[in-house]
C-alpha positions in Angstrom: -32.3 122.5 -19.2 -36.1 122.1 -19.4 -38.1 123.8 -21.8 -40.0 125.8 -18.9 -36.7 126.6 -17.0 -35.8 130.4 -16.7 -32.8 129.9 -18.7 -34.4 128.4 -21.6 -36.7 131.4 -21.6 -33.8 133.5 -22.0 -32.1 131.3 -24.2 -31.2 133.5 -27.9 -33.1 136.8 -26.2 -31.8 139.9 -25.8 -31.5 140.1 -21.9 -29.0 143.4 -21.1 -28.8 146.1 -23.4 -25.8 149.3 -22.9 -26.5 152.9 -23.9 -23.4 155.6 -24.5 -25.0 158.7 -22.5 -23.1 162.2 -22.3 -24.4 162.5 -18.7 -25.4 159.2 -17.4 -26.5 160.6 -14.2 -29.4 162.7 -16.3 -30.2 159.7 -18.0 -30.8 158.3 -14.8 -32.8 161.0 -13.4 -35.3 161.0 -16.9 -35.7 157.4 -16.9 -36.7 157.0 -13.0 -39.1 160.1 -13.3 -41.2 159.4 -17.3 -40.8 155.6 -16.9 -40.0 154.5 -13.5 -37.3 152.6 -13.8 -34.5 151.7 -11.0 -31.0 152.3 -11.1 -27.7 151.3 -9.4 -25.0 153.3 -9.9 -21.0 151.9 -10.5 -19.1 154.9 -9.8 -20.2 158.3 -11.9 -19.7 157.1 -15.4 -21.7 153.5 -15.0 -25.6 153.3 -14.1 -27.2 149.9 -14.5 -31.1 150.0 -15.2 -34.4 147.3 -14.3 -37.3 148.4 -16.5 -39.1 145.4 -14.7 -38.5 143.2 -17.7 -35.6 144.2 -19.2 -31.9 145.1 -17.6 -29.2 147.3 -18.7 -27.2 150.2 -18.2 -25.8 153.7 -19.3 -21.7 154.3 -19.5 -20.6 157.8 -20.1 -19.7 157.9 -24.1 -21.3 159.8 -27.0 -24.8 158.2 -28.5 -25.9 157.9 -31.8 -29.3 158.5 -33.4 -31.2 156.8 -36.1 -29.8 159.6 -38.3 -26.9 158.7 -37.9 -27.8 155.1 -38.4 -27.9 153.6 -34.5 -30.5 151.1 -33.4 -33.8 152.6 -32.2 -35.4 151.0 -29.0 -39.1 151.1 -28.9 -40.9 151.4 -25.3 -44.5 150.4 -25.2 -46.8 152.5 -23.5 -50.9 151.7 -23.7 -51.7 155.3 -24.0 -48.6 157.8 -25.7 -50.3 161.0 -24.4 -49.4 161.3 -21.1 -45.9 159.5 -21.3 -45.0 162.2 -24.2 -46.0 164.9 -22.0 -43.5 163.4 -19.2 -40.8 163.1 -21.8 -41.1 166.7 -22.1 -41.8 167.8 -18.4 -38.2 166.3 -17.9 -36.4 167.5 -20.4 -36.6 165.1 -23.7 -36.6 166.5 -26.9 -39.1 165.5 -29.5 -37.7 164.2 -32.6 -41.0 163.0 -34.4 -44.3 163.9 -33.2 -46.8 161.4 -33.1 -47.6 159.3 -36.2 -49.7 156.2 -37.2 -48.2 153.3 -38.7 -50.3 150.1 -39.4 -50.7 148.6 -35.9 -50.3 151.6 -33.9 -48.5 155.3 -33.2 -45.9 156.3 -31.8 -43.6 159.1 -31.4 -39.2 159.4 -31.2 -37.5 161.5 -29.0 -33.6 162.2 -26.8 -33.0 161.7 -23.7 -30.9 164.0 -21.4 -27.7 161.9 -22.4 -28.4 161.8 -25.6 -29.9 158.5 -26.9 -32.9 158.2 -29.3 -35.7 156.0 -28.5 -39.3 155.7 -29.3 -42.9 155.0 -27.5 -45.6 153.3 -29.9 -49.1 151.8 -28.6 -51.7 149.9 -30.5 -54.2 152.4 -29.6 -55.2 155.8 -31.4 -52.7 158.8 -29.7 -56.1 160.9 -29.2 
């Protein structure tokens, strides 16, 4: 395996990652319409995602938050504003508004189904 073959790039990355979701199907539904992703569904308690970089999917199961000490995805977005007013329109629930950090901003909300994530980007939220 060269050094420039696919594989290698993968090699020791995270390449498919699983969310618990109390309603995959509505997790399916948000992430299509805030961050265009595309889905194929395995039967009504499986939906696997592409992101267009990344792969993974939603099983039906209870999620946890950062609370409750689960992992937090980040999503990168180059301005927050508009994508936080899509997480809204479509029914996520802001957890942490907006907030600087050194290197960016970013905001945490849940999904439909339940899961915590985030959205930071280098750039001022104004």
């Amino acid at each position: 395996m060269s050094a420039t073959s696919p594989q290698a790039a993968r090699e020791r990355r995270l390449d498919y990652v699983e969310f618990a979701s109390t309603d995959p199907a509505a997790s399916r539904a948000f992430f299509t319409e805030v961050f265009g992703w595309s889905f194929v569904d395995y039967g009504p308690d499986y939906t696997a995602f592409d992101d267009g970089r990344l792969q993974g999917g939603f099983f039906r199961g209870t999620p946890g938050t950062t609370a409750a000490g689960a992992s937090l995805l980040v999503i990168y977005a180059d301005v927050l504003a508009p994508v936080l007013a899509a997480v809204t329109a479509h029914g996520g629930v802001v957890v942490k508004p907006v907030f600087s950090f050194p290197g960016g901003s970013r905001f945490q909300f849940i999904e439909p189904g339940g899961n915590e994530l985030a959205v930071w980007s280098e750039r001022d939220p104004a």
